[in-house]
C-alpha positions as CSV (number, residue, x, y, z in Angstrom):
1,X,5.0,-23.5,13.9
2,X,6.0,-20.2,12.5
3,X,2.4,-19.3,11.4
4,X,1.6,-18.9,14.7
5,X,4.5,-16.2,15.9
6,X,4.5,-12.5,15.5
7,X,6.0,-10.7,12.5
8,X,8.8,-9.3,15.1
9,X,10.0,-12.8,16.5
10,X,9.3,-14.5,12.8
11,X,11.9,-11.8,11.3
12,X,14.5,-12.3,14.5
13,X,14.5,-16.2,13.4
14,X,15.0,-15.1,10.4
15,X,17.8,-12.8,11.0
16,X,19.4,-15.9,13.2
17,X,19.2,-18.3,10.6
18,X,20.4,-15.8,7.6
19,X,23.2,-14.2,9.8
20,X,24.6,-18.0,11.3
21,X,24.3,-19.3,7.5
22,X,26.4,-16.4,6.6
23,X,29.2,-16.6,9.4
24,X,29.2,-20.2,8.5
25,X,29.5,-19.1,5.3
26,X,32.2,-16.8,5.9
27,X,34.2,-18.8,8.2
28,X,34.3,-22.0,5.6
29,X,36.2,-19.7,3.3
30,X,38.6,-17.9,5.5
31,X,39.6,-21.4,6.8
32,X,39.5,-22.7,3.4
33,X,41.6,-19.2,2.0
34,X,43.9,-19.8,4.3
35,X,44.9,-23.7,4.2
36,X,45.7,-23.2,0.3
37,X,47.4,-19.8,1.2
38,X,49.8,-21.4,3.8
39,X,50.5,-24.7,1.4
40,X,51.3,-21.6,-1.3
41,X,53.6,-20.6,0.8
42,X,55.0,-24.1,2.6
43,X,55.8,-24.4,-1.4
44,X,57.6,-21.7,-2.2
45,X,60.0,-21.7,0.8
46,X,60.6,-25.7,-0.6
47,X,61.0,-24.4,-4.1
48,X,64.0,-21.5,-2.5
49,X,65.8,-24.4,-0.5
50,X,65.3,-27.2,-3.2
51,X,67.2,-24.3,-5.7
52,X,69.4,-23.6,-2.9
53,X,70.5,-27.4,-2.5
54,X,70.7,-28.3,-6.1
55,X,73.0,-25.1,-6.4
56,X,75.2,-26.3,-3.7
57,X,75.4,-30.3,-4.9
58,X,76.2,-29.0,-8.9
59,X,78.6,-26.7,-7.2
60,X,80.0,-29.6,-5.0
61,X,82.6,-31.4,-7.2
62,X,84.0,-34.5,-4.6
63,X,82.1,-37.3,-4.1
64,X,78.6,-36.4,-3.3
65,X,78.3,-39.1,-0.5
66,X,80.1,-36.5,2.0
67,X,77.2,-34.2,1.6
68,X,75.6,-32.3,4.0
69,X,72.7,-30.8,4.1
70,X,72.2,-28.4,6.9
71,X,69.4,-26.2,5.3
72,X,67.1,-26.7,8.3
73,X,68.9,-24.3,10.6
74,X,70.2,-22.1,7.8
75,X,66.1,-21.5,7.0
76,X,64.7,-21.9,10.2
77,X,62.4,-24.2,8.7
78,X,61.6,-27.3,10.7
79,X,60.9,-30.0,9.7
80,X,62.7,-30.5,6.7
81,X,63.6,-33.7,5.2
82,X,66.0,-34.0,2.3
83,X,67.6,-36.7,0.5
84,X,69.5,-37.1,-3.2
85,X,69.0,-40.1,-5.0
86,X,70.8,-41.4,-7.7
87,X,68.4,-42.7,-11.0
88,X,70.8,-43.9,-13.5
89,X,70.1,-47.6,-13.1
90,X,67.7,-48.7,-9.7
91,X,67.3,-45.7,-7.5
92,X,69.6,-45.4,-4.4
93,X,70.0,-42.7,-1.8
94,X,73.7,-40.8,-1.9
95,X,73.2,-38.9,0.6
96,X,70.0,-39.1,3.4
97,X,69.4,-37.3,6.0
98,X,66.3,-38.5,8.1
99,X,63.7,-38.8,5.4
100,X,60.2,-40.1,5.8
101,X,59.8,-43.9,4.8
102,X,56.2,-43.6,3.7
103,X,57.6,-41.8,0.7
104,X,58.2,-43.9,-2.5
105,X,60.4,-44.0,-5.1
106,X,58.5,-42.6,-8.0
107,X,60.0,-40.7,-10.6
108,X,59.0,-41.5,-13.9
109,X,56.6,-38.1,-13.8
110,X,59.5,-35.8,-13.2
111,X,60.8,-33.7,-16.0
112,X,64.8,-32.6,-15.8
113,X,65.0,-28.9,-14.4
114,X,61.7,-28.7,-13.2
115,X,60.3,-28.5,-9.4
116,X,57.4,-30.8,-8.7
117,X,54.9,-30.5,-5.7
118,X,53.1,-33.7,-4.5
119,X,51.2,-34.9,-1.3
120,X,51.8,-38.1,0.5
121,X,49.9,-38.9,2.9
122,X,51.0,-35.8,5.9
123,X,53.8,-34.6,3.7
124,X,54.2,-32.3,1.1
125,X,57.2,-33.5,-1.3
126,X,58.9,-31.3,-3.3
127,X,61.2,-32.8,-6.5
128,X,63.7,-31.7,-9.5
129,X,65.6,-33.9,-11.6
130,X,69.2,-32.8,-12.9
131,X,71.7,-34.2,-14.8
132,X,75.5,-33.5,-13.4
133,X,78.6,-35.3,-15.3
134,X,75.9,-37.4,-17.4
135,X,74.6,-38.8,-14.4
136,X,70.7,-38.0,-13.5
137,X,69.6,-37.1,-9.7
138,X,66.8,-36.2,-8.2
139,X,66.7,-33.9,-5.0
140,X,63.6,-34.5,-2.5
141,X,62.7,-32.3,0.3
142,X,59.7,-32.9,2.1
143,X,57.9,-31.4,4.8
144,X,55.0,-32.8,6.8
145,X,51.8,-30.5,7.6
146,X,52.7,-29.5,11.7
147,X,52.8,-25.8,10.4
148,X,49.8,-25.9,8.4
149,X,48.2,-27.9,11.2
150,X,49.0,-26.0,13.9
151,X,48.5,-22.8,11.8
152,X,44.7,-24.0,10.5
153,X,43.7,-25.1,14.3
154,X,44.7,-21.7,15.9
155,X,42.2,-20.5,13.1
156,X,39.8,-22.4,13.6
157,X,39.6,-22.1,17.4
158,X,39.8,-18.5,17.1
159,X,36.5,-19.0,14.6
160,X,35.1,-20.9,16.8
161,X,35.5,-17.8,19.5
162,X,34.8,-15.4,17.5
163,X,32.0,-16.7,15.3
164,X,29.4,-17.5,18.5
165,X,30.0,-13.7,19.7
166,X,29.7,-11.8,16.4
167,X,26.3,-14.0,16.3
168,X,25.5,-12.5,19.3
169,X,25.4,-9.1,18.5
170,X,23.9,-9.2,15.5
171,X,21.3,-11.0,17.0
172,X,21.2,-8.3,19.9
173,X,21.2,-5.4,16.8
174,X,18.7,-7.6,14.8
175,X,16.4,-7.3,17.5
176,X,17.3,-3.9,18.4
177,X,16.3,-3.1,14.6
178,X,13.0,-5.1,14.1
179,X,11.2,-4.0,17.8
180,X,12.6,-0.1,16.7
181,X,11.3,-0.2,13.2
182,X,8.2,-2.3,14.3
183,X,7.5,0.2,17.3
184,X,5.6,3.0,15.2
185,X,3.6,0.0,14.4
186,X,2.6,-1.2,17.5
187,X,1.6,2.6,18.3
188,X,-0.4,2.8,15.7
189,X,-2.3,-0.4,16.5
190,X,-2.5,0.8,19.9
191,X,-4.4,3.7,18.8
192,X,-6.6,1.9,16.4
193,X,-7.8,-0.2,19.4
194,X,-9.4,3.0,20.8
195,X,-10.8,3.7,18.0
196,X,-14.6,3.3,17.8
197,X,-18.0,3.8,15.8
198,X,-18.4,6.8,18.8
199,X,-14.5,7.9,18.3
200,X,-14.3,8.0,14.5
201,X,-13.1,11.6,14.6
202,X,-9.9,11.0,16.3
203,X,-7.1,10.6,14.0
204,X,-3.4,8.6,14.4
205,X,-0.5,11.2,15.0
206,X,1.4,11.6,11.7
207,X,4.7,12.7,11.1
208,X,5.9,15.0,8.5
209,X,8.6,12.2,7.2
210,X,7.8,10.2,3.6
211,X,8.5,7.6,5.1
212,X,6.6,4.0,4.6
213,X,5.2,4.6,8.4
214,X,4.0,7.7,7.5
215,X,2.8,6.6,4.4
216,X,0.7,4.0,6.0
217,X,-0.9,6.4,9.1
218,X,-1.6,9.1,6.6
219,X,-3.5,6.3,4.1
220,X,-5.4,4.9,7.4
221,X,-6.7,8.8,8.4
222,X,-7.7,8.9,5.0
223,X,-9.7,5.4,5.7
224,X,-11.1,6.7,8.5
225,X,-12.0,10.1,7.4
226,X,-14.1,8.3,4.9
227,X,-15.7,5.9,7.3
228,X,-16.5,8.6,9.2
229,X,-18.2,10.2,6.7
230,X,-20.1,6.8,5.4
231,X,-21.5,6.4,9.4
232,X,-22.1,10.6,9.4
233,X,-24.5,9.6,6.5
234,X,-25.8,6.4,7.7
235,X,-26.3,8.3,11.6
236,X,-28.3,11.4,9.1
237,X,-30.2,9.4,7.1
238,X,-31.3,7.3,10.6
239,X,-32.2,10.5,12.2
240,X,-34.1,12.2,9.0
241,X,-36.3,9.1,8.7
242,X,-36.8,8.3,12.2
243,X,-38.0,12.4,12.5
244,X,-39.8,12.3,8.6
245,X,-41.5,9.3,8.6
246,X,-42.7,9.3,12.6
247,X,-45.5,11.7,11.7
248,X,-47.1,9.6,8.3
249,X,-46.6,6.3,10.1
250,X,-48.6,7.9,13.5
251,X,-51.5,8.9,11.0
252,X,-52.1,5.8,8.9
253,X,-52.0,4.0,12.8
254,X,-54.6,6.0,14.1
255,X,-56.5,6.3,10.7
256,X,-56.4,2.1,11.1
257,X,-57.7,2.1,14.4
258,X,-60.3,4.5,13.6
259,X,-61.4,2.3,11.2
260,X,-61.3,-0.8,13.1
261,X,-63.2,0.8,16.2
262,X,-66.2,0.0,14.6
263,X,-68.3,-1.2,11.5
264,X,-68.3,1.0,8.9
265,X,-69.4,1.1,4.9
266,X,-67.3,0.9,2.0
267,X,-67.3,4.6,1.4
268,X,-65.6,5.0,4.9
269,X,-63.0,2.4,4.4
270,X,-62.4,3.7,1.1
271,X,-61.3,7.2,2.7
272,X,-59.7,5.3,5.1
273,X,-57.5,3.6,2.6
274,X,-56.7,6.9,0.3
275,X,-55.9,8.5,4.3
276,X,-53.5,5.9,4.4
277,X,-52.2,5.3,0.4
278,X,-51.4,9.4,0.5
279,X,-49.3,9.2,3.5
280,X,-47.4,5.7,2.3
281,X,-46.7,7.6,-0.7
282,X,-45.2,10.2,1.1
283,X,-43.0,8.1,2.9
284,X,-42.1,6.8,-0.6
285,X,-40.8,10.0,-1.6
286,X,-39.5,10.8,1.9
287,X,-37.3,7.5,1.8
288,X,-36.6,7.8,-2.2
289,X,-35.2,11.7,-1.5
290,X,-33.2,10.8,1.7
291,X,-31.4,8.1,0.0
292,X,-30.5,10.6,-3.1
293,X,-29.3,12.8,-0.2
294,X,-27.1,10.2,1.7
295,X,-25.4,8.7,-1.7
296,X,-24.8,12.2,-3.2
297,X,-23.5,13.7,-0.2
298,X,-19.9,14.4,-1.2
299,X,-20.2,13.6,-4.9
300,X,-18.5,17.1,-6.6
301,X,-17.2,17.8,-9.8
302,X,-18.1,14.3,-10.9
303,X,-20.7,15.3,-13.6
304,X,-18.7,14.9,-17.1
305,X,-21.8,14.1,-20.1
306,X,-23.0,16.8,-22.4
307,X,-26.2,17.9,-20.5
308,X,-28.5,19.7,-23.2
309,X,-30.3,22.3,-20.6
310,X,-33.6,23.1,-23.6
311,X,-34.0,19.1,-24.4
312,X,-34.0,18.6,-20.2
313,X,-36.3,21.9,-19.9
314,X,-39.0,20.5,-21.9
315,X,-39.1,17.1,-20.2
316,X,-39.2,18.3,-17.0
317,X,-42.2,21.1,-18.4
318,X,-43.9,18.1,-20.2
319,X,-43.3,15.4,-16.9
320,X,-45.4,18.3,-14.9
321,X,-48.1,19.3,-16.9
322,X,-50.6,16.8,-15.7
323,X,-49.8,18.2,-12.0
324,X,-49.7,21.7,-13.2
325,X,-53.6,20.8,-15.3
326,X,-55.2,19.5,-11.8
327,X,-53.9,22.7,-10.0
328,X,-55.4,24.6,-12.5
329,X,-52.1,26.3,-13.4
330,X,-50.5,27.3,-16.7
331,X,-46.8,26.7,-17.4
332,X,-44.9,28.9,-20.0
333,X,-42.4,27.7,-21.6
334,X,-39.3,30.4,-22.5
335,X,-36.5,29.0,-24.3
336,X,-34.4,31.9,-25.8
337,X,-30.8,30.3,-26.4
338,X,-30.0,26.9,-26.6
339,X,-26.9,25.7,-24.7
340,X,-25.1,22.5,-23.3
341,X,-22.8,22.2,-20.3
342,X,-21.0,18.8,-18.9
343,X,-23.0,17.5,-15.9
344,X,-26.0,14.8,-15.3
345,X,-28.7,15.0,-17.3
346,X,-31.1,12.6,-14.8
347,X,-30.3,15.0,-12.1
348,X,-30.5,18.1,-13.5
349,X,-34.0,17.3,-14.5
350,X,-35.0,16.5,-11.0
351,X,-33.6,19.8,-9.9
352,X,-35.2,21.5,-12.1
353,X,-39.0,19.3,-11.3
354,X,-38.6,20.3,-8.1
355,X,-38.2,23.5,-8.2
356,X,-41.2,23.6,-10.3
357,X,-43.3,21.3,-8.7
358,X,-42.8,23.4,-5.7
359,X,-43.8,26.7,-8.2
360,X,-46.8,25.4,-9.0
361,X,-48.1,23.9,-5.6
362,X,-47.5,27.1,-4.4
363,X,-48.8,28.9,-7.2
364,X,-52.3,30.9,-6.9
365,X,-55.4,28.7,-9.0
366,X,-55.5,30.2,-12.7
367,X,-52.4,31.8,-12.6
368,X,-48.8,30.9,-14.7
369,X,-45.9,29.2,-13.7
370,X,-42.7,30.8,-16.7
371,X,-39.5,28.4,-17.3
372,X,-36.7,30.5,-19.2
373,X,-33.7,29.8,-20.9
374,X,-31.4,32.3,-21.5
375,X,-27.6,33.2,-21.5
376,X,-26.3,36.8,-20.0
377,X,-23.0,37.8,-19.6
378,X,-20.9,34.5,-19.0
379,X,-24.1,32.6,-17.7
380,X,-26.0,30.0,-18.6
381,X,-29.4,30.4,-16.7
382,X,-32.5,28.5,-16.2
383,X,-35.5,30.6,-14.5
384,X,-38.4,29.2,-12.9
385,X,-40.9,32.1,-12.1
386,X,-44.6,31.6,-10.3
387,X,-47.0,34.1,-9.0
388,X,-47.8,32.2,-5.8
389,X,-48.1,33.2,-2.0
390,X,-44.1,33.7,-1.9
391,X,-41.7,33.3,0.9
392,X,-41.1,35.3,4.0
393,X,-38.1,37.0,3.8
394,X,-36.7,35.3,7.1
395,X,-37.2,31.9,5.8
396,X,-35.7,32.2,2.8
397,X,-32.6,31.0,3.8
398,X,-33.6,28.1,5.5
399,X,-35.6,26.4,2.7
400,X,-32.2,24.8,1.6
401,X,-32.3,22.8,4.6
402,X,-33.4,19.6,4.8
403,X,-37.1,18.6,6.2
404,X,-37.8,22.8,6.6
405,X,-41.7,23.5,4.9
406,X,-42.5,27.5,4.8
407,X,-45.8,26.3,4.8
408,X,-46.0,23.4,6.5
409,X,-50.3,23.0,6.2
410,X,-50.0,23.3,2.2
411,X,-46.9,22.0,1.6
412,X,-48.3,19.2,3.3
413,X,-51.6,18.9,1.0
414,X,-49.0,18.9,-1.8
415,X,-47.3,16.4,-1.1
416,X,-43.8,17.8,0.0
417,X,-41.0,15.9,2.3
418,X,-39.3,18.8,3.3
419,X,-36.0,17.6,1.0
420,X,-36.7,19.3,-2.6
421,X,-34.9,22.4,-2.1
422,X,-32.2,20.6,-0.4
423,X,-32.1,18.3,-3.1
424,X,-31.7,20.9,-5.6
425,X,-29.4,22.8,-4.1
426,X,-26.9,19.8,-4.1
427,X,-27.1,18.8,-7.5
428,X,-26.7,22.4,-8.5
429,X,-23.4,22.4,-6.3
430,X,-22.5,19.6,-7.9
431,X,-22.5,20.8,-11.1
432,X,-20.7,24.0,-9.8
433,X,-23.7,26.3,-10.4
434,X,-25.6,28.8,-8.0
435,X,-29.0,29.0,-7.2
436,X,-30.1,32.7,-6.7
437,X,-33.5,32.9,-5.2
438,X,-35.8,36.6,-5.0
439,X,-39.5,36.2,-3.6
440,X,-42.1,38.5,-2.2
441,X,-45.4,37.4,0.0
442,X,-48.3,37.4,-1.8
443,X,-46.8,38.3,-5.1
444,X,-44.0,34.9,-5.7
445,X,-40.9,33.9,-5.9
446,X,-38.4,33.7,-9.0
447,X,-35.7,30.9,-9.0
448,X,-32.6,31.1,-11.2
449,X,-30.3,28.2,-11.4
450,X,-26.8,30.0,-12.8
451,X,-23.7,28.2,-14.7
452,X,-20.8,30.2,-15.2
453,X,-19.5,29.4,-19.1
454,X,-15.7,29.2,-18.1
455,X,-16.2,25.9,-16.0
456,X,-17.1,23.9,-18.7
């Protein structure tokens, strides 16, 4: 039944059950406190009076029959019953005043001198046994419970006043406290709810307390910010492909239906199909660089293995030489110093393919591509030089961006997405390098990836 109720009215049961178990509690023990406090005290007025009598009777030297006790009005202490009895041979009353008859005759527990407390039935008896002129007495004087009764049911009918109301306001503060603390809560789901795949930039109102409501909008801006980013990628990489691969996926269509237009021999189709393998391909690469785009998006500072720059150099050199032999190109490799810093080996590598890939596709025929290695100053550099057709000085900051060709006609025939520059320049980033590019038309271009020695 619970299950099925809010936090807020689950906690106010709660608080009901916890606060009336308490009072309950609390008022069992005053009630309790009290009864054994008043018979403490019921006892100790009979202990004063029985001292007070047995004074008076040893002090008393006629016969003890003329007796009188008049102790009632001289301690304003009513009801009182007392009664001397004589215990030498069978019990017998010397002198009574009205004494309870439910009372018996049992002395053998008594020891001389001492005062003795017992209960009989709505009575409280107390006894002492004394010896005068060799004779043993005992004195009794009893009192029955009207006091402690009438004292223990004005208590409890001023519990059972006061209890229902104090249960009353805490329940009225209980709830005050649970829909307060819960309200920041409800504001923040209220917020949430407008919250959307369209709205992910909005953000819940924080304030500058440490407190747990804080705590918990602050972690769920966090959550958001990162969502945010996750469907910023998913929206990029949705719009690069559906822009990158429209153009290779129109071609190998019409190259199909070119093809299908008529009967044609094998050497035809055979075209046809290396048309349509090239451009697949390219979408290949397209997809295979977006995705490395859209997963290392944010990824800084997170390259920590010993990255040995002249081992990666020559892999990269010898993973391009069959490219660099069918474009008739030369590469020269440079490697002055040998050096390690902490980064990714994997990715440095493709940075640095790419950037030679695009030296020699760009490259004139017959002409050389030079890969350095070198430190100057505080840096670690790796320079890629080509003597190709070069870039325009106006697009040479642009060719970081993604899907942007300087040449879009032989960047096409090389294969190119548009994304190896971009690609490059994020790994580099990542690694907290620089990439410092000078190129001329006509004469080429010179790329120098720098690592400052301090940052690793």
């Amino acid at each position: 039944m619970l299950n099925k109720l809010s936090i807020k009215r689950k906690l106010l049961i709660y608080n009901v059950l916890i606060q009336g178990f308490i009072l309950i509690i609390l008022s069992f023990s005053i009630y309790k406190t009290l009864q054994v406090s008043t018979i403490d005290k019921i006892e100790s007025s009979l202990k004063v009076i029985i001292l007070d009598i047995t004074d008076d009777i040893i002090d008393h030297k006629n016969e003890l029959s003329d007796l009188s006790f008049n102790e009632e009005n001289e301690y304003k202490f009513k009801p009182l019953y007392i009664r001397l009895l004589d215990v030498n041979k069978e019990p017998k009353v010397i002198s009574p005043s009205y004494f309870p008859s439910s009372i018996p005759f049992t002395f053998n527990h008594i020891q001389n001198n001492t005062i003795h407390f017992v209960e009989h039935e709505n009575y409280i008896l107390g006894e002492i046994k004394f010896k005068m002129k060799g004779e043993t007495y005992i004195l009794q004087v009893a009192t029955d419970y009207k006091v402690l009764n009438h004292t223990m049911e004005n208590l409890f009918y001023i519990l059972l006043f006061i209890v229902p109301i104090i249960l009353i306001f805490s329940i009225i503060g209980g709830y005050f406290l649970i829909y307060k603390s819960f309200a920041p809560i409800e504001k923040i789901l209220f917020d949430l709810k407008k919250i959307n795949a369209t709205t992910l930039s909005e953000r819940l109102k924080s304030s500058n307390t440490k407190d747990e409501i804080s705590q918990l909008s602050n972690e769920i801006n966090s959550l958001l910010q990162r969502l945010e980013i996750s469907f910023d990628k998913i929206n990029q990489f949705s719009s690069d492909a559906s822009h990158e691969l429209k153009t290779p996926l129109t071609i190998i269509r019409g190259e199909i239906e070119i093809a299908l237009r008529k009967d044609r021999d094998s050497k035809e189709y055979k075209e046809t199909l290396n048309v349509c393998l090239d451009e697949i391909l390219l979408i290949q690469q397209t997809i295979d660089d977006l995705l490395f785009l859209a997963k290392n998006e944010n990824n800084k500072d997170i390259y920590k293995e010993d990255a040995y720059i002249d081992e990666i150099t020559s892999d990269a050199i010898k993973e391009l030489k069959p490219y660099a032999k069918l474009k008739n190109i030369n590469i020269q490799s440079q490697i002055k110093d040998i050096f390690q810093i902490k980064g990714h080996p994997k990715l440095l590598k493709i940075a640095i393919k790419n950037i030679l890939k695009n030296a020699i596709s760009f490259s004139h025929e017959n002409s050389d591509v030079i890969i350095k290695n070198y430190i100057e100053d505080d840096d670690f550099i790796i320079s890629i030089e080509d003597k190709g057709i070069g870039i325009a000085q106006e697009e040479q900051t642009k060719i970081f961006e993604k899907f942007y060709r300087t040449d879009k006609s032989r960047n096409k025939e090389s294969g190119g997405t548009g994304l190896g520059m971009a690609i490059v320049e994020k790994i580099i980033s990542g690694h907290n390098g620089k990439i410092d590019l000078k190129s001329s038309e006509n004469k080429g271009t010179t790329v120098k990836l720098i690592f400052t020695k301090n940052r690793f």
